[in-house]
C-alpha positions, -999 to 999 in steps of 0.1 A, spaced: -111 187 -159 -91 158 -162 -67 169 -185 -62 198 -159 -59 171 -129 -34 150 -148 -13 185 -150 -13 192 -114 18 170 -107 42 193 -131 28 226 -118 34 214 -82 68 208 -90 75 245 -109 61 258 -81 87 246 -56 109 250 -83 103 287 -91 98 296 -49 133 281 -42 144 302 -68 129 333 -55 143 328 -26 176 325 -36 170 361 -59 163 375 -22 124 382 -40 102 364 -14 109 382 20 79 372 43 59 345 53 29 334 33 3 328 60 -21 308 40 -10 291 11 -45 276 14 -61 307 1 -36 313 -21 -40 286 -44 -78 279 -39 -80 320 -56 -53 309 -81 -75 279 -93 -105 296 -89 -93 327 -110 -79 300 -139 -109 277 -140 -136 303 -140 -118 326 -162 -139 323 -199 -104 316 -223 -104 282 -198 -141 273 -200 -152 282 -231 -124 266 -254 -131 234 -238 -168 235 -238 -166 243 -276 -139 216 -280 -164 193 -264 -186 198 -286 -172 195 -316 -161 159 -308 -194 148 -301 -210 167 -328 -184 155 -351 -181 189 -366 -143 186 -355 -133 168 -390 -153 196 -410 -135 222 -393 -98 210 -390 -105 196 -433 -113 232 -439 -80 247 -424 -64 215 -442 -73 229 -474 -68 265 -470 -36 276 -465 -36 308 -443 -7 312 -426 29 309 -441 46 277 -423 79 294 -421 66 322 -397 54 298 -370 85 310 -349 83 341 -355 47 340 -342 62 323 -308 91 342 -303 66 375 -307 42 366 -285 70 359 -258 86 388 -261 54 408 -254 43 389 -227 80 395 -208 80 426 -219 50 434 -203 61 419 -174 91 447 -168 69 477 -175 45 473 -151 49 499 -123 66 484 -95 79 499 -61 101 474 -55 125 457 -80 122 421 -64 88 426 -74 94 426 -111 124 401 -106 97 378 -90 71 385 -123 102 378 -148 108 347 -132 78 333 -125 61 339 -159 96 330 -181 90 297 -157 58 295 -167 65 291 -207 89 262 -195 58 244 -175 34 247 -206 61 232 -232 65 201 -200 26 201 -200 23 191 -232 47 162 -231 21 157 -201 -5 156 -223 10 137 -256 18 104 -228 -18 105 -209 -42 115 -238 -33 95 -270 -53 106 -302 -42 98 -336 -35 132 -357 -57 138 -388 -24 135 -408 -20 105 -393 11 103 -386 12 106 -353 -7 93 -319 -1 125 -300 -26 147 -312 -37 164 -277 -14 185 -263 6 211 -287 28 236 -273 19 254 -304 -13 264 -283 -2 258 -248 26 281 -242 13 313 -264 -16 309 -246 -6 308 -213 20 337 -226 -14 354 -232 -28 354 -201 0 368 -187 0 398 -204 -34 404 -201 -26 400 -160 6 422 -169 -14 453 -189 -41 453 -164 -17 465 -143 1 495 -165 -11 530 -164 -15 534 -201 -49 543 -222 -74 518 -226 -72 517 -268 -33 508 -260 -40 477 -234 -65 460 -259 -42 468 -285 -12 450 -269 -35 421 -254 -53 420 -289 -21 418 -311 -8 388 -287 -38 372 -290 -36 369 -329 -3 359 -328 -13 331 -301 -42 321 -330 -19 320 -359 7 300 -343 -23 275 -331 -39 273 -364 -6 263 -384 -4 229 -369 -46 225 -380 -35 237 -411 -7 214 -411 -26 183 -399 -6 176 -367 -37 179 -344 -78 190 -349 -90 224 -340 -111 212 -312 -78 191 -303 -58 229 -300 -88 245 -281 -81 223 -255 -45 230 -254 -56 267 -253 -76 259 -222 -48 247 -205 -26 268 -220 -47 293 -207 -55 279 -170 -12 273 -166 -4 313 -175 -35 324 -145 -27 301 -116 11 301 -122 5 340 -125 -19 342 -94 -4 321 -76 27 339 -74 17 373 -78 -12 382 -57 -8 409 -38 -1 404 3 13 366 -2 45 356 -3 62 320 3 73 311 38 106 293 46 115 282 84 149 277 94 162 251 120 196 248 131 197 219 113 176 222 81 155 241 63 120 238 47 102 251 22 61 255 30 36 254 9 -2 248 10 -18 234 -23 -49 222 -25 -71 214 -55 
């Protein structure tokens, strides 16, 4: 829960960020009567979701247990992914996730401008979140060669690139077989690109389950936040300025 309190600052900024950019795409039209709601659902939705609680749980576990250095010396010594297809991983798992994003049935094409935008801005907050993370939360690596072992955007962004698509194919009017099959696939390719740096030694696996709970918590509330239905971000004009509201609260 810290780690997720210490993130709030950077998501606060996308937000205006990405709602001034909105506006300027002509995407958000009307006025969001209660931003308060809005972002109390959005938190809700990311904390209670089970890919946010249950990697940290385990992850918690594993330090105090100890069963952390087992684990991660395992991965160490078994080489089961091919380092030089790390990027491939990444680059796969965003393309489904923004692909996903354009196919879902919209009446409206501000609609799926605002979803492009708001979930390509979210891949930009998770790789800033885990600068975030490296400053607040230093941990030696089991390498050792480093002293930023929490935070790895190897976990955060594909993650939170996850979560979106399972948001995104929720939403598309396709057989059931063919929505886990697209969530599923992004899902492994999330995995594989978060195990290479256990295998690797640049961080613990109970150090990337934690990244893939805020990886994970990022892609909802950004998601949610943005994308509920019926809510929209408000801007009041004056004839000498103008202002952009929104209600957070945490």
């Amino acid at each position: 829960m810290l780690i997720l309190l210490g993130l709030m600052g950077d998501i606060v900024k996308f937000i205006i960020f990405i709602s001034m950019l909105l506006i300027v795409l002509g995407c958000s039209t009307k006025h969001l009567d209660d931003a308060w709601t809005q972002s109390k659902i959005a938190s809700y939705n990311a904390v209670t979701d089970p890919m946010t609680w249950a990697p940290a749980i385990a992850a918690t576990s594993l330090y105090l247990t100890k069963t952390d250095d087992e684990i991660t010396d395992y991965f160490m010594d078994h080489s089961y992914f091919n380092d030089d297809s790390q990027e491939l991983y990444a680059h796969l798992n965003e393309t489904i996730t923004l692909s996903t994003a354009l196919l879902v049935p919209d009446d409206r094409w501000q609609t799926k401008a605002r979803r492009f935008t708001v979930e390509t801005g979210a891949y930009a907050i998770s790789r800033q979140s885990t600068d975030a993370l490296k400053t607040s939360f230093p941990k030696e690596s089991p390498n050792g060669k480093c002293k930023d072992a929490i935070g790895s955007h190897h976990a955060i962004s594909p993650f939170a690139g996850t979560a979106m698509t399972r948001r995104n194919v929720a939403q598309m009017n396709i057989p059931i077989w063919a929505k886990n099959s697209i969530v599923g696939t992004n899902y492994l390719l999330a995995s594989s690109y978060t195990l290479i740096r256990v295998q690797q030694g640049g961080h613990s696996f109970a150090d990337q389950l934690v990244s893939v709970s805020v990886g994970n918590f990022i892609g909802l509330f950004v998601h949610d936040f943005f994308m509920l239905k019926d809510k929209e971000i408000a801007v009041k004009m004056s004839q000498n300025s103008a202002y952009l509201n929104i209600g957070v609260l945490f």
